[in-house]
ZAZA-988702 format. One record per residue: residue in one letter; y, x, z of N, C-alpha, C in turn. Coordinates in steps of 0.2 Angstrom, whole numbers, padded with zeros to 4 digits, always signed. Atoms other than C-alpha are relative to their C-alpha. Example, Ala and Ser with C-alpha at 12.3 -4.5 7.8 and 13.67 -1.06 7.14 Angstrom:
<sites>
A-0006+0004+0000-0022+0062+0039+0006+0004+0000;S-0006-0004-0001-0005+0068+0036+0005-0004+0003;
</sites>
This chain:
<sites>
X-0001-0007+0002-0429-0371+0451+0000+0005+0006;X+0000-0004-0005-0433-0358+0462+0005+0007+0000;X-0005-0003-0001-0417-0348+0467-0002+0008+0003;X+0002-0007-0001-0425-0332+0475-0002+0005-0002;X+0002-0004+0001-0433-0325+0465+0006+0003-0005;X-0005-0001+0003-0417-0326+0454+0006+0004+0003;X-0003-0004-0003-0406-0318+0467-0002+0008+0002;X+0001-0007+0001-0418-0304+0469+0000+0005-0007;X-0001-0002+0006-0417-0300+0450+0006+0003+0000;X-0007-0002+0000-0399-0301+0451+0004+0007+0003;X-0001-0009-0003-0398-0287+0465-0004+0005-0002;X+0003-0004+0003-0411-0278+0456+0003+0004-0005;X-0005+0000+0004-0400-0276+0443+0008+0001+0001;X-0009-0002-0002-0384-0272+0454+0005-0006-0003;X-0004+0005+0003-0377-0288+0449+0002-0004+0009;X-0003+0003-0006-0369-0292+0467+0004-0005+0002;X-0006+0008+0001-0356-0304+0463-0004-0003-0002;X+0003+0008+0003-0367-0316+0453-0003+0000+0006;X+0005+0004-0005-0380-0315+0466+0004-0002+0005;X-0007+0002-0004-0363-0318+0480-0001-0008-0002;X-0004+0005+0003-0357-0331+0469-0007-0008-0002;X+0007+0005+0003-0376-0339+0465-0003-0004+0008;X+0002+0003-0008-0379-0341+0484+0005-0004+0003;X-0009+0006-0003-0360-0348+0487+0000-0007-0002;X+0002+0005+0004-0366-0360+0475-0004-0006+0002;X+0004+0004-0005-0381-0366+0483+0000-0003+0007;X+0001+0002-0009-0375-0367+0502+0005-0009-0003;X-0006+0006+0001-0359-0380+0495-0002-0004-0007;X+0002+0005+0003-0362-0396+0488+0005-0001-0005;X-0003+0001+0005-0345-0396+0478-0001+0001-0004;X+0001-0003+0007-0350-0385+0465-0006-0005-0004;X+0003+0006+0005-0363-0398+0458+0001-0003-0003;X-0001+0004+0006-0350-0408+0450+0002+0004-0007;X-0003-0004+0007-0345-0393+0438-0006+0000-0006;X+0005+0001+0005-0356-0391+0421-0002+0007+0003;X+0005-0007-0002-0369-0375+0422+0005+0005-0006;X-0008-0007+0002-0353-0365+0411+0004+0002+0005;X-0006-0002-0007-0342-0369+0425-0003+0005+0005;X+0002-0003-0007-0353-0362+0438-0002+0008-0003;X+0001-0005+0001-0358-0348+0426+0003+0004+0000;X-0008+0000+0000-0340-0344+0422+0001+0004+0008;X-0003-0003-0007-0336-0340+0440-0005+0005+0003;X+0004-0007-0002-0351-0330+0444+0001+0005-0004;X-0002-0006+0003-0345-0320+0429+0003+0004+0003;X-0005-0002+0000-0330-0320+0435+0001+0004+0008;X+0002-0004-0006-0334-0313+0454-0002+0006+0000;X+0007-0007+0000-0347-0300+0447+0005+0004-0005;X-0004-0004+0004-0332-0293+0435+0006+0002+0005;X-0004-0002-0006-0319-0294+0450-0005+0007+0004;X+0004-0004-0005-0332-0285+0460-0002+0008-0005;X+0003-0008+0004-0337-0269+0446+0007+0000-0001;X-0008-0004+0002-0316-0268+0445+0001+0004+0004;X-0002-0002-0009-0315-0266+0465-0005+0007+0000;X+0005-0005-0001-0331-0253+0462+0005+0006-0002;X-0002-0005+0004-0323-0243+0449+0010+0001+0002;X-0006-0001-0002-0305-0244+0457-0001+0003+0006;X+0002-0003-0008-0314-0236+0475-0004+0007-0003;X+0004-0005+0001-0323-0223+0464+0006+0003-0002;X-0006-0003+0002-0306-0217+0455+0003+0002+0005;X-0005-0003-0004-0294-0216+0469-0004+0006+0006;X+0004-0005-0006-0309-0206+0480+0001+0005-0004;X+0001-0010+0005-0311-0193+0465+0008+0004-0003;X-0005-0001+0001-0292-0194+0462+0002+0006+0006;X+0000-0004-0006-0291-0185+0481+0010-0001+0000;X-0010+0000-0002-0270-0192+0482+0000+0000+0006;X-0002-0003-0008-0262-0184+0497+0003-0004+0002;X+0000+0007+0000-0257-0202+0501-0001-0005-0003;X+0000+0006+0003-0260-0219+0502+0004-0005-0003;X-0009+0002+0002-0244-0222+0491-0001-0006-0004;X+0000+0006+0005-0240-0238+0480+0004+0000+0000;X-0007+0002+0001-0225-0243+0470+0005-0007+0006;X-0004+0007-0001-0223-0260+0479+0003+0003+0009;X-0004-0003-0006-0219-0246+0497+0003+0002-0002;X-0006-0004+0001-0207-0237+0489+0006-0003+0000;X-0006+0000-0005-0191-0236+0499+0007+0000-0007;X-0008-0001+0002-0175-0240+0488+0005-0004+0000;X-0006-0001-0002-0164-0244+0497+0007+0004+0004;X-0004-0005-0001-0159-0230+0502+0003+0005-0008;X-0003-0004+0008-0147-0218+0490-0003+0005-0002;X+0002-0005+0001-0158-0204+0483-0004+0001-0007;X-0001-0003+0005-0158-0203+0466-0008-0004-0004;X+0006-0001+0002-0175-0214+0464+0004-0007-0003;X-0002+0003+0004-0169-0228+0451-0005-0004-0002;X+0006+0007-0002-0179-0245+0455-0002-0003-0007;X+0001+0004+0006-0178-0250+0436-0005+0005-0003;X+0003-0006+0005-0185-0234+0428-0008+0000+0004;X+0008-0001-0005-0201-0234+0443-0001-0007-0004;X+0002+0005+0001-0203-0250+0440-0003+0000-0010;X+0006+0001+0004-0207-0248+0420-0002+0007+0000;X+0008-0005+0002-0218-0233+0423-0005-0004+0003;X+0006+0005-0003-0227-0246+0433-0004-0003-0005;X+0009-0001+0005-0239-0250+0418-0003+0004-0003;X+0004-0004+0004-0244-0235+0413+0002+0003-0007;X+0000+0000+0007-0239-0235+0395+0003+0007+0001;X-0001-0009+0002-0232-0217+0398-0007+0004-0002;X+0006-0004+0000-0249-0211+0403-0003-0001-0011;X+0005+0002+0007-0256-0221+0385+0003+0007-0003;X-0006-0005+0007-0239-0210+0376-0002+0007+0004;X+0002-0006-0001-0244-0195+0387+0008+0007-0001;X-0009-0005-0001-0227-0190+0392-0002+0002+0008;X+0003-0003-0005-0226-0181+0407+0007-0004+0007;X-0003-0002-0005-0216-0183+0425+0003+0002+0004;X-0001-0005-0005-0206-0173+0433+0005-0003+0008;X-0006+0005-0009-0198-0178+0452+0000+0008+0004;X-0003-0007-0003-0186-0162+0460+0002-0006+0005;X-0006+0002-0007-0177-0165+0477-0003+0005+0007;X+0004-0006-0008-0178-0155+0496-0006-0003+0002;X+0006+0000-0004-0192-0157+0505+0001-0005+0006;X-0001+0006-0004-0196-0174+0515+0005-0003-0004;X-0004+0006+0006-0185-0183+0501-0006-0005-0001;X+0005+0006+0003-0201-0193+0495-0005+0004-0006;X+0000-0001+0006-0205-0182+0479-0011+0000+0001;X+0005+0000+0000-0224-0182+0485-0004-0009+0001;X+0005+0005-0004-0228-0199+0490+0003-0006-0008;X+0000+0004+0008-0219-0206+0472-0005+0003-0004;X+0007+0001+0007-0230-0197+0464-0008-0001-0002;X+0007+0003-0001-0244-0203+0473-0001-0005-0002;X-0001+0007+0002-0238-0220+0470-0001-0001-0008;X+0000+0000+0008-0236-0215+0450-0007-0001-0002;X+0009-0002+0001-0256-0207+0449-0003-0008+0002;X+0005+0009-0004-0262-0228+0460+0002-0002-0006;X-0005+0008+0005-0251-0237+0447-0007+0002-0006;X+0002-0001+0006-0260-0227+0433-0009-0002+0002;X+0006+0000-0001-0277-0228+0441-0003-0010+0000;X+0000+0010+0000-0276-0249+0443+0000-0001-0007;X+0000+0003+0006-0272-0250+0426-0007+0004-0006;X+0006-0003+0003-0288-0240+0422+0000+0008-0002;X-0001-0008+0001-0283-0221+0421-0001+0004+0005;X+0004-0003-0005-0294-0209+0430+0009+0006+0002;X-0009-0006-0002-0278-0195+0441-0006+0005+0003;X+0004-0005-0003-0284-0179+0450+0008+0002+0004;X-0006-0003-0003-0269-0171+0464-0001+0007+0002;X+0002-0009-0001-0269-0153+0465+0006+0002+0003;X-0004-0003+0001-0256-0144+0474+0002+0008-0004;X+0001-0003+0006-0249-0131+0463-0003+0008+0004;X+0002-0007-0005-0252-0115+0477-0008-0001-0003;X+0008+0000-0002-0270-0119+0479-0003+0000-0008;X+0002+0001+0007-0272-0125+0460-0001+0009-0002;X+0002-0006+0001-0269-0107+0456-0004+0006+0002;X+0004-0005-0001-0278-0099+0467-0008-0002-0003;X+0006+0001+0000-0292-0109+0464-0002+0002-0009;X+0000-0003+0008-0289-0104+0444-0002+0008+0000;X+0000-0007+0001-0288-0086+0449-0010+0003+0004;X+0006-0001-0002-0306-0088+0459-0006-0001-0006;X+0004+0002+0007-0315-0096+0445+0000+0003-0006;X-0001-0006+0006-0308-0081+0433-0007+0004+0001;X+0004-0006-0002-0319-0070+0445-0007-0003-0001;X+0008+0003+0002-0336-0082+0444+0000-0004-0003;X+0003+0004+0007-0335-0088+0427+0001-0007+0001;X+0000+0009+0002-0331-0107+0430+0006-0002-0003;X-0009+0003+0003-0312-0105+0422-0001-0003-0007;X-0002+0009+0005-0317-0116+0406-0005-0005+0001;X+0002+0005-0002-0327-0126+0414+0006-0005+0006;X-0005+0003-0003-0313-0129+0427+0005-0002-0004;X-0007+0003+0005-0298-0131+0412-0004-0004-0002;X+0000+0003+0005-0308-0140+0403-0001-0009+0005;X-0001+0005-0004-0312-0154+0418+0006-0003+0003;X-0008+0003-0001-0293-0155+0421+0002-0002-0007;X-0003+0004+0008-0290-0157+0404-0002-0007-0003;X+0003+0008+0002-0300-0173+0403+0003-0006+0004;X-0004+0006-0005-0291-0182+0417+0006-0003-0003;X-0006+0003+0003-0277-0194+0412+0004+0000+0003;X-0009-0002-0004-0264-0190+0426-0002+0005+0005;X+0002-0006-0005-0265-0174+0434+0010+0000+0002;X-0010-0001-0003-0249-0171+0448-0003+0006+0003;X-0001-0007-0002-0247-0155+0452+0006-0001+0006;X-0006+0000-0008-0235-0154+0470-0002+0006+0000;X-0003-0004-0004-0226-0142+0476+0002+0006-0007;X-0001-0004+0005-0223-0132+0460+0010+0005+0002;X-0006-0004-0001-0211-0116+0463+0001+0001+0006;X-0001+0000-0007-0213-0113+0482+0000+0008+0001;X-0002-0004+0002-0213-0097+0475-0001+0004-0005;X+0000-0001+0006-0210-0087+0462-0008+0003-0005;X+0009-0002+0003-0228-0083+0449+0002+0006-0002;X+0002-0009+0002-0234-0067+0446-0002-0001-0009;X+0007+0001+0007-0241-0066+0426-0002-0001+0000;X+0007+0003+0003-0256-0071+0427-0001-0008+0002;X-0002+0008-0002-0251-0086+0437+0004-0005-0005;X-0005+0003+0006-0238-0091+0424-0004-0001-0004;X+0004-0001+0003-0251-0087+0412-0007-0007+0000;X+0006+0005+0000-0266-0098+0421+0003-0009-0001;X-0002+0006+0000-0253-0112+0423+0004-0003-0005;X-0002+0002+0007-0246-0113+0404-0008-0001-0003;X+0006+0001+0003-0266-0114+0399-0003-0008+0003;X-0001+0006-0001-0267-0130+0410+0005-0005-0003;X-0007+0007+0006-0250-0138+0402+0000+0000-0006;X+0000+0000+0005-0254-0133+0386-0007-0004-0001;X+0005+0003-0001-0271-0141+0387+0002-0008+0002;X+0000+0006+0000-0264-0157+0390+0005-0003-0006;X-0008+0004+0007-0248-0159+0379-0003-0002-0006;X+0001+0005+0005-0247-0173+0368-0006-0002+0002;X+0008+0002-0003-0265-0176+0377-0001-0005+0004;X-0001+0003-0007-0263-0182+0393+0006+0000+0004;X-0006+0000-0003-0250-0185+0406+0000+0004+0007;X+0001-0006-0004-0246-0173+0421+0007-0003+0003;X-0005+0002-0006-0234-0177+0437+0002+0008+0002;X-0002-0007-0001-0224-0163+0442+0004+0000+0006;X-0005+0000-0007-0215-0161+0459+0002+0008+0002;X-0004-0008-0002-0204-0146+0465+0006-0001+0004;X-0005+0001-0004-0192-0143+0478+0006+0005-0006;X-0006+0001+0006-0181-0134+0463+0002-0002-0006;X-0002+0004+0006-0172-0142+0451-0001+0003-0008;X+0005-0003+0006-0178-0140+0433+0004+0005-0004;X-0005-0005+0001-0162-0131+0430-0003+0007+0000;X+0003-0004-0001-0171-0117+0440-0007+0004-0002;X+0008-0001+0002-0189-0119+0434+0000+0007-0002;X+0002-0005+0003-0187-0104+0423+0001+0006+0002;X+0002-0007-0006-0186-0090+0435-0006+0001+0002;X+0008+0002-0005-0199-0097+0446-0007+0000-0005;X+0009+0003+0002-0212-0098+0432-0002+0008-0003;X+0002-0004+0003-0212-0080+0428+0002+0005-0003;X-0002-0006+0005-0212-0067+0414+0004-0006-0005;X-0003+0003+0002-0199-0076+0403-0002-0005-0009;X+0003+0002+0004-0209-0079+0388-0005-0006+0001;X+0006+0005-0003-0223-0089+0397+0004-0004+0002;X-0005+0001-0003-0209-0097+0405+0002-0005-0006;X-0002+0002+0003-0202-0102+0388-0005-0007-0003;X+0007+0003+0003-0220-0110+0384+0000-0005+0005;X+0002+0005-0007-0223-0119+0401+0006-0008-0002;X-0006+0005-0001-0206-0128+0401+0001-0005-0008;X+0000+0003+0008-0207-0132+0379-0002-0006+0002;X+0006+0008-0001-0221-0143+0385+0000-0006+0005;X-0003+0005-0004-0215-0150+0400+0005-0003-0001;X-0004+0001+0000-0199-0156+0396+0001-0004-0005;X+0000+0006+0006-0204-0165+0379-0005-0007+0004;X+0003+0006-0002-0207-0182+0384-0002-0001+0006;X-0001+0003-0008-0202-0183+0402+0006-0005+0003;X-0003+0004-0004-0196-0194+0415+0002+0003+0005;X-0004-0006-0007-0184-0184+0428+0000-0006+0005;X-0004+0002-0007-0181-0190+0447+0004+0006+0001;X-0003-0005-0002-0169-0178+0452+0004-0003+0008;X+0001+0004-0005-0170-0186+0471+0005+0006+0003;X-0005-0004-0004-0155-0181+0485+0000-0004+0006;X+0000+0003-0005-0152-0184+0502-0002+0004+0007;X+0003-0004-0007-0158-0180+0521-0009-0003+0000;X+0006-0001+0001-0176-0180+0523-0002-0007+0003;X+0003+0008-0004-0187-0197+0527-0005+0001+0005;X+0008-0001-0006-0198-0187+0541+0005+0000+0007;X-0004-0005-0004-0189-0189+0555-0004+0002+0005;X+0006-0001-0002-0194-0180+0568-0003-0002+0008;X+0003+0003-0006-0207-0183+0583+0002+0001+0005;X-0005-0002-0006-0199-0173+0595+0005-0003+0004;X-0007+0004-0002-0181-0180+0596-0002-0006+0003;X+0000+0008-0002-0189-0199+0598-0004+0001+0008;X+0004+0000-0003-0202-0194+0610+0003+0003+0008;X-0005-0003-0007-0189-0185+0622+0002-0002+0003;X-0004+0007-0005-0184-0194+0637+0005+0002+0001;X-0007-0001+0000-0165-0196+0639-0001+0000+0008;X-0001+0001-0008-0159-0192+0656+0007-0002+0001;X-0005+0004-0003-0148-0205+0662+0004+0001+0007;X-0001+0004-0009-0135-0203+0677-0001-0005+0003;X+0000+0007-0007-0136-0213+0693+0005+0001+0004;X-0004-0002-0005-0122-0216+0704+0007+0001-0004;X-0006-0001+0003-0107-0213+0691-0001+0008+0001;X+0000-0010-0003-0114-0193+0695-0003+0001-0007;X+0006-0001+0004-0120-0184+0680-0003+0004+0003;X+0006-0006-0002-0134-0171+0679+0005+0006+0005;X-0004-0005-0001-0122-0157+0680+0004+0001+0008;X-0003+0000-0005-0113-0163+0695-0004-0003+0004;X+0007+0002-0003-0131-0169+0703-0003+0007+0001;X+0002-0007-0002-0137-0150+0702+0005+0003+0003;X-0005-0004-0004-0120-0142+0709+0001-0003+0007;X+0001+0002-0007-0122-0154+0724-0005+0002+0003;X+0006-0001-0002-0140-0149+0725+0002+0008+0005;X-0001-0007-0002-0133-0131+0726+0004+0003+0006;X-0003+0000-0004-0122-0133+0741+0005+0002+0000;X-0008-0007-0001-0105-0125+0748-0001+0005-0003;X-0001-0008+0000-0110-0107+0744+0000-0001-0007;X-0001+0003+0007-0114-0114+0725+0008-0001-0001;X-0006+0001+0003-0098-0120+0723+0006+0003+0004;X-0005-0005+0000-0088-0106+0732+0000+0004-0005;X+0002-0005+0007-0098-0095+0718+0004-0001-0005;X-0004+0001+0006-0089-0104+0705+0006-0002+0000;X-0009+0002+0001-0071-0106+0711+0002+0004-0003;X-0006-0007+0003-0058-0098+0699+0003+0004+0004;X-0004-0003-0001-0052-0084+0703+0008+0002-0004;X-0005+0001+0002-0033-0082+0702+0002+0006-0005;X+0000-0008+0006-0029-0069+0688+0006+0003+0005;X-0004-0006-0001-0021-0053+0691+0008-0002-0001;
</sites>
């Protein structure tokens, strides 16, 4: 049987893994004692591995998540409100299927962006295209596409995706028409698709921040049915570069600093600061 020309067909045809798996075949003599099922079987089974890994390298590039998060890094052991059993079953997704939404509150450098990165991977493995928008630029980029005509071409490509996370929601308060752009995206999903939501204020406050009171009434209706809370607390998990990087000044001598620069200063120095005796 002539094997080459079979291999060229197969890349011809974008079938990478059988051809891999048909040449892996021919270098090693093991594989001779399996039946030609066996050997076919495992060439399937490469070239389906291989079109998952494609289609898994295509989603998380078009998803654009503002890290590279996964449940199996997320930190709890520390106390801050993120509840290891409840992550764990969003871990298959079946929210996404039920299209309930997300919401994770707490300060700033608590985690609330890098869980929801991790949320969007979970759903992307199990097959659910994400997209990450934070919510500033989301709006502005709704209020640009008003002006050159692409705003239902842009809702309606968010509307298709299966897990949209919105960060940073409420960083400050919306004007009308921001309220407005960003109840026609949340409405555009509910009961449709699933949506991550992150805010440094607690959802108690959402309804200020989101506006004119009515719209307000509409945003939060839809959010709120069929959600999962974190309501994350704590000191921040950034710490920072400065403090580490700062070299400590150690005395020498049993001298400290203090009394190493008032020696430098001589007698006249430390006449300058003798007490004078009060009046």
């Amino acid at each position: 049987m002539l094997t080459s020309p079979t291999l060229d067909k197969l890349r011809s045809m974008n079938l990478m893994g059988m051809a891999r798996a048909l040449q892996e075949q021919m270098e090693r003599a093991d594989y001779q004692a399996l039946t030609f099922e066996e050997r076919l079987g495992l060439m399937v089974d490469v070239e389906a591995q291989d079109l998952e890994n494609r289609r898994l390298y295509r989603y998380l590039k078009a998803a654009k998540l503002r890290t590279n998060a996964s449940l199996e890094d997320l930190d709890f052991h520390r106390v801050r409100g993120l509840d290891r059993s409840v992550v764990l079953a969003l871990a298959d997704a079946r929210w996404v299927e039920a299209h309930h939404n997300v919401l994770i509150t707490g300060p700033t450098g608590i985690g609330k962006t890098y869980t929801a990165c991790a949320l969007a991977q979970a759903a992307i493995r199990r097959g659910h295209a994400a997209l990450y928008l934070r919510a500033p630029r989301m709006l502005d980029e709704l209020s640009v596409a008003r002006v050159d005509g692409r705003l239902p071409r842009l809702l309606s490509a968010w509307a298709r995706v299966d897990v949209l996370v919105i960060d940073d929601l409420g960083l400050q308060a919306l004007s009308n028409q921001q309220a407005a752009d960003l109840l026609e995206v949340i409405e555009d999903r509910h009961q449709r698709r699933a949506t991550i939501v992150t805010s440094q204020l607690l959802v108690k406050h959402w309804h200020e921040a989101l506006g004119e009171p009515t719209i307000a009434d509409a945003i939060l209706d839809r959010l709120l049915s069929n959600s999962h809370r974190f309501e994350l607390s704590g000191e921040s998990l950034r710490r920072p570069e400065s403090l580490e990087a700062a070299p400590k000044v150690e005395p020498q001598n049993g001298s400290s600093a203090a009394d190493k620069h008032e020696a430098a200063a001589g007698p006249q120095k430390r006449r300058a600061t003798k007490p004078v005796a009060a009046r």
